[in-house]
Backbone as numpy.savetxt, mean C-alpha at the origin, in Angstrom:
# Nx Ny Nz CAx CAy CAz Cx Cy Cz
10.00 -24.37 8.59 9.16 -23.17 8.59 10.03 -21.93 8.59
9.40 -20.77 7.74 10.31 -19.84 7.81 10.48 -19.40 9.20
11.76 -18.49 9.52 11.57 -17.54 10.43 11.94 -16.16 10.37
11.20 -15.36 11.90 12.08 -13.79 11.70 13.22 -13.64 10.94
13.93 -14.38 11.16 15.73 -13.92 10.62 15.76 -14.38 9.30
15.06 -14.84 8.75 14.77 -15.20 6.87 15.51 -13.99 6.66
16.44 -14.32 5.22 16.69 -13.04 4.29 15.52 -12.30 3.55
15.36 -11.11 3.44 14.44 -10.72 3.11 14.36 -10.34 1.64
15.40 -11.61 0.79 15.04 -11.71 -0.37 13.80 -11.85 -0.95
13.32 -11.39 -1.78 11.93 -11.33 -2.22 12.07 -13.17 -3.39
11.39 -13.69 -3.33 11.20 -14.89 -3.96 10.31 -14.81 -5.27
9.56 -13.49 -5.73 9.26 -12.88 -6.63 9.96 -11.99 -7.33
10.83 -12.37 -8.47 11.13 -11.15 -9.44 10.30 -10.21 -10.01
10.27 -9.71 -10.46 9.41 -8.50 -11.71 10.21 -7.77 -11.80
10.21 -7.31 -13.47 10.74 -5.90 -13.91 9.64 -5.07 -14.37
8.23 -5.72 -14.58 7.33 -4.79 -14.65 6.20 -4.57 -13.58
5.80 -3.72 -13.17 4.72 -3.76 -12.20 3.52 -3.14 -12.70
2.75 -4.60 -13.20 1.27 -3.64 -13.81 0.26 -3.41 -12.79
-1.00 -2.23 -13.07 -1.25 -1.94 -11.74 -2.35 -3.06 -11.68
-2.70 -3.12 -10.48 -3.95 -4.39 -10.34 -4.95 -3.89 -10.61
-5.52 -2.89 -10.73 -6.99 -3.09 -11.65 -7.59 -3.79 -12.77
-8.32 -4.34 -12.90 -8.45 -4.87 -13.82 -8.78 -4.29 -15.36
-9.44 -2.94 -15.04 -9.60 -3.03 -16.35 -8.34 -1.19 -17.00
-7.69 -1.54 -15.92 -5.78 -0.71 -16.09 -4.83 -1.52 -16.89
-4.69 -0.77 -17.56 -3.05 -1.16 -18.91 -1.79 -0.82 -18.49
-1.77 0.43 -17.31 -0.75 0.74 -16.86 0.37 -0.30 -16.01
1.84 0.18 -16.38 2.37 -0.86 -15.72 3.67 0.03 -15.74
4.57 -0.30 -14.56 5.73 0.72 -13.87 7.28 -0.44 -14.61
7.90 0.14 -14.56 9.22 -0.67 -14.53 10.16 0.22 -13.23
9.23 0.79 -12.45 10.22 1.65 -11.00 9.51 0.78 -10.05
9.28 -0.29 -9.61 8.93 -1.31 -8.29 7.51 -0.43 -8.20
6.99 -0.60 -7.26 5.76 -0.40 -6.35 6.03 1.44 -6.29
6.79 1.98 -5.88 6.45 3.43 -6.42 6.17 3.72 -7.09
6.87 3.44 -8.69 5.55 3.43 -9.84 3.98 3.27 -9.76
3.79 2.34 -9.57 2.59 1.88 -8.60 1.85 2.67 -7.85
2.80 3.00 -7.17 2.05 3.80 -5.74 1.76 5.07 -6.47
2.17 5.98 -7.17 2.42 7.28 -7.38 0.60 7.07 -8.76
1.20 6.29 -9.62 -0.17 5.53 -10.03 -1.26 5.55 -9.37
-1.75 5.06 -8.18 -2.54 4.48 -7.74 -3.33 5.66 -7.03
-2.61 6.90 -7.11 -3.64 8.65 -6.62 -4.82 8.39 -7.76
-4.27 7.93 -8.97 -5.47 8.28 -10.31 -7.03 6.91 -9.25
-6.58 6.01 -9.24 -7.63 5.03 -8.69 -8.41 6.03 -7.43
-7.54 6.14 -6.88 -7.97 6.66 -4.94 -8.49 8.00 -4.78
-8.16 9.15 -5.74 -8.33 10.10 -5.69 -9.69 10.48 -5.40
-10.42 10.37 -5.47 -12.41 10.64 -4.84 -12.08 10.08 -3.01
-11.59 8.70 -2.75 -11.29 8.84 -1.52 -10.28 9.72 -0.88
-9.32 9.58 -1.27 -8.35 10.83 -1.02 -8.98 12.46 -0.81
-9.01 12.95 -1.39 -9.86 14.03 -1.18 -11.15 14.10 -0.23
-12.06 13.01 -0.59 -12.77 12.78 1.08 -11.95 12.56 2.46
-10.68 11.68 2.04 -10.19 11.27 3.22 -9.46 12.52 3.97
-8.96 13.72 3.34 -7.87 14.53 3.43 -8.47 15.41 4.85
-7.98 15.59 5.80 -7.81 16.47 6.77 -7.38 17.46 7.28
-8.22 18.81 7.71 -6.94 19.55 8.33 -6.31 18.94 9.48
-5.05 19.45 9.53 -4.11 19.58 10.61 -4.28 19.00 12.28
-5.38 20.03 12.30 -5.97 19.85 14.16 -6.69 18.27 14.01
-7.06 18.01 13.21 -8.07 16.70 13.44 -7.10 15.60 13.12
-5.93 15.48 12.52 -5.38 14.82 12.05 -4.37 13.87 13.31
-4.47 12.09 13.39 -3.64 11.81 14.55 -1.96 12.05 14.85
-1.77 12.09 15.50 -0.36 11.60 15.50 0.72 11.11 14.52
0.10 10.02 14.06 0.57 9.09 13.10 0.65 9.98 11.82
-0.48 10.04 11.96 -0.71 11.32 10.03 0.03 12.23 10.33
0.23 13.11 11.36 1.15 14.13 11.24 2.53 14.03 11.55
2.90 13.07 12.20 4.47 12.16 11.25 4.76 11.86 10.28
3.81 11.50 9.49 4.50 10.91 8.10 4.75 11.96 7.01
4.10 12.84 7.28 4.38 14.79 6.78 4.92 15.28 6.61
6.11 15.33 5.49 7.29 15.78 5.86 7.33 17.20 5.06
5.83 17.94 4.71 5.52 18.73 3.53 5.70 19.88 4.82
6.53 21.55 4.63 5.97 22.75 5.36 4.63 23.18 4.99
3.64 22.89 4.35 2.07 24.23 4.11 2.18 23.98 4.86
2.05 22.99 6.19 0.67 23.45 7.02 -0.37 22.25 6.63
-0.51 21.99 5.71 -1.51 20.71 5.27 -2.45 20.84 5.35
-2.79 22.41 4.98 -3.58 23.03 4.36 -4.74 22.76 3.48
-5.62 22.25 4.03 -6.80 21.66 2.80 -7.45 23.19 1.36
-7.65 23.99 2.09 -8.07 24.73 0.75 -7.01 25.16 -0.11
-5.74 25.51 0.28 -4.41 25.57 -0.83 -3.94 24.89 -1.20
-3.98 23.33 -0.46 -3.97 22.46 -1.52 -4.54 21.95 -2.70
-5.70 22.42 -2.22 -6.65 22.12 -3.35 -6.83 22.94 -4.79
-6.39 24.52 -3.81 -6.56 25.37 -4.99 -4.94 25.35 -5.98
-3.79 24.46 -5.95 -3.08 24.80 -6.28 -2.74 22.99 -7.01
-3.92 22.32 -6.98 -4.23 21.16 -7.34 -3.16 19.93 -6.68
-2.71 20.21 -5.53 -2.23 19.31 -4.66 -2.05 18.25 -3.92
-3.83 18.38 -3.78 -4.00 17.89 -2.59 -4.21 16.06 -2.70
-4.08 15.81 -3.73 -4.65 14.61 -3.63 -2.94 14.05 -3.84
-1.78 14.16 -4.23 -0.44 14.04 -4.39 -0.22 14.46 -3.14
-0.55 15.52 -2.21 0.11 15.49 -0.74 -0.80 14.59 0.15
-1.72 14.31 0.20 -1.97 13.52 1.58 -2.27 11.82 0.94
-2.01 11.56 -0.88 -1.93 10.31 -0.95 -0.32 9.69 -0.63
0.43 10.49 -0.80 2.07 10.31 -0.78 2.17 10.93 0.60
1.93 11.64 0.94 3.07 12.39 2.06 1.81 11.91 3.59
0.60 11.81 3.46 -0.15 10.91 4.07 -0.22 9.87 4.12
0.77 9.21 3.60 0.01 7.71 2.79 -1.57 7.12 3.07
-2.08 8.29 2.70 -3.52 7.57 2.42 -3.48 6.39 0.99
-2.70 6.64 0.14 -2.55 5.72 -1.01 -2.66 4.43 -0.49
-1.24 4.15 0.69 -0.98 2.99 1.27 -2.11 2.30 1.73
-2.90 3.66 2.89 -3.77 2.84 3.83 -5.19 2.43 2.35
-5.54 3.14 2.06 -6.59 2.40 0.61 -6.12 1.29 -0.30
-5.08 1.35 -0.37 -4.36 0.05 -1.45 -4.26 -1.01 -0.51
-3.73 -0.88 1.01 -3.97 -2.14 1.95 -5.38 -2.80 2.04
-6.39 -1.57 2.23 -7.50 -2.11 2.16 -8.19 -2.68 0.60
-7.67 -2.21 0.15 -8.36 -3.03 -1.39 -7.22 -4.13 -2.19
-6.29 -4.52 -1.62 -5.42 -5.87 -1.59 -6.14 -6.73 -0.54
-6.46 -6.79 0.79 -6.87 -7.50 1.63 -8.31 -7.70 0.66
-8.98 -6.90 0.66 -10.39 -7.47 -0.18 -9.98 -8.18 -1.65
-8.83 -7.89 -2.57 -9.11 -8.86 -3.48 -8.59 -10.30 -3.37
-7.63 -10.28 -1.71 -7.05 -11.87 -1.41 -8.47 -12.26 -0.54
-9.23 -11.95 0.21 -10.43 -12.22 -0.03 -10.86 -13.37 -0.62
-11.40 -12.07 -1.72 -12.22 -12.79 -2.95 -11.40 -13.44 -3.64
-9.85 -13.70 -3.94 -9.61 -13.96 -4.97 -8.54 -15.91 -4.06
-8.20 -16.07 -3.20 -7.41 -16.62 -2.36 -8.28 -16.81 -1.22
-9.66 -16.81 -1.31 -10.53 -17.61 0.26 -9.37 -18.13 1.17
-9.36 -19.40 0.88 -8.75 -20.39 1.59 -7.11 -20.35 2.45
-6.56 -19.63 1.65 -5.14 -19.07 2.06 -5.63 -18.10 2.94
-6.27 -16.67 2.83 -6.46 -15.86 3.72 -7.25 -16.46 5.02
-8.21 -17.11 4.81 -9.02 -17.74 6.62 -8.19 -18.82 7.26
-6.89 -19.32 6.76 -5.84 -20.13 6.87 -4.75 -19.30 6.90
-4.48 -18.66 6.54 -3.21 -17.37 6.56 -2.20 -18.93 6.25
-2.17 -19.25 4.73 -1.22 -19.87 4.29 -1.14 -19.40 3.36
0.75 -19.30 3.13 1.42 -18.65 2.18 0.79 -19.04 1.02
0.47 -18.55 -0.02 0.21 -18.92 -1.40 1.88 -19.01 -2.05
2.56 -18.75 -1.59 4.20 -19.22 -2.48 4.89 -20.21 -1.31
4.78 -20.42 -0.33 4.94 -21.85 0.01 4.03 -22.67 1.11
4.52 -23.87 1.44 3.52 -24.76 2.40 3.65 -24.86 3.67
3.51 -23.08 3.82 3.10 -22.64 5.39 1.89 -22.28 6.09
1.58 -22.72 7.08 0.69 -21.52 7.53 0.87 -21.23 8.72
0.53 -20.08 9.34 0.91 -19.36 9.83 -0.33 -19.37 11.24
0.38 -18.79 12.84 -0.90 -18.94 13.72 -2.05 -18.06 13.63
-1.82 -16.72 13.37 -2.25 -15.27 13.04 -1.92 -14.72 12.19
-3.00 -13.94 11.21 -2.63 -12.60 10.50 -1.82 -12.05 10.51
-1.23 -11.81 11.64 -0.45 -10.73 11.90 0.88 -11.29 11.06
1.16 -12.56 11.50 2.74 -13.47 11.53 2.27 -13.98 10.15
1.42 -14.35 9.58 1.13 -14.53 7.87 1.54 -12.94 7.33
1.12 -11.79 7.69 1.47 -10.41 6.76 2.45 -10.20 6.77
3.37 -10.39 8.07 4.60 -10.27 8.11 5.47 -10.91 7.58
5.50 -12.38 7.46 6.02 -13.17 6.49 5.79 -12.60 4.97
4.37 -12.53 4.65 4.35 -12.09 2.83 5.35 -10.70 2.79
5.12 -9.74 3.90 6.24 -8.75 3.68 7.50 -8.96 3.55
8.14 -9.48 4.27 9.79 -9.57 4.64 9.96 -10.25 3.56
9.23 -11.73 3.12 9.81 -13.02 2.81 9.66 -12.69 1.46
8.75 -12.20 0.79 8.39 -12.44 -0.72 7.56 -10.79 -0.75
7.48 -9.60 -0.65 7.18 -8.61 -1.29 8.63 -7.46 -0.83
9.00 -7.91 0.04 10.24 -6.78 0.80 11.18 -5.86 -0.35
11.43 -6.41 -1.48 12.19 -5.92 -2.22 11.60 -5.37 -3.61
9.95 -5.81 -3.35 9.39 -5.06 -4.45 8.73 -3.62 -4.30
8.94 -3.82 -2.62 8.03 -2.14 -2.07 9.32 -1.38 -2.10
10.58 -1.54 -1.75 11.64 -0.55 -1.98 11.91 0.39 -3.14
């Protein structure tokens, strides 16, 4: 069985990263930032709902910020920003793309996800938690860099 101290060689190559929508043509040859930077065009209606000022915003969101406005919802908006600063510099991108990967392993991988067994090898795992962490380190680690 794998463990923590696995190399965190990725066991998946790619030189292209097409995006997962289905009915998207787009596809990156820059890893998962391609991707990610992509993936404002999908999210953007949530993004912009999701976007916050400042005062309401937790902890967490206002760490990952590394922008001076202020995070400013109406100048971002008016200076067509806003959905590139709080999908990137918020990672709201992240937190929406986590949630709509978990729903298509779902639907698409039942049995592996209510089993939290690897779909690339013949593990499974006690918890979620120690199955996500494995697909991270073990087999996506070098495609999110």
């Amino acid at each position: 069985a794998p463990t923590e101290y696995e190399s965190p060689k990725s066991q998946i190559e790619q030189d292209v990263f097409p995006c997962p929508w289905e009915d998207c043509n787009f596809a990156s040859d820059k890893k998962f930032s391609g991707i990610r930077n992509h993936l404002l065009k999908h999210f953007k209606t949530r993004i912009e709902e999701g976007a916050k000022p400042r005062p309401l915003m937790s902890e967490r969101e206002k760490s990952n910020c590394m922008s001076k406005t202020g995070c400013s919802v109406p100048i971002l908006k008016a200076r067509g920003e806003l959905v590139h600063h709080y999908g990137i510099f918020h990672c709201l991108v992240d937190d929406y793309f986590q949630d709509f990967a978990f729903a298509w392993i779902q639907k698409n991988y039942v049995s592996h996800f209510v089993k939290n067994l690897c779909p690339y090898e013949d593990h499974t795992y006690d918890d979620e938690s120690a199955f996500l962490k494995h697909l991270t380190v073990s087999h996506y680690f070098n495609l999110i860099l």
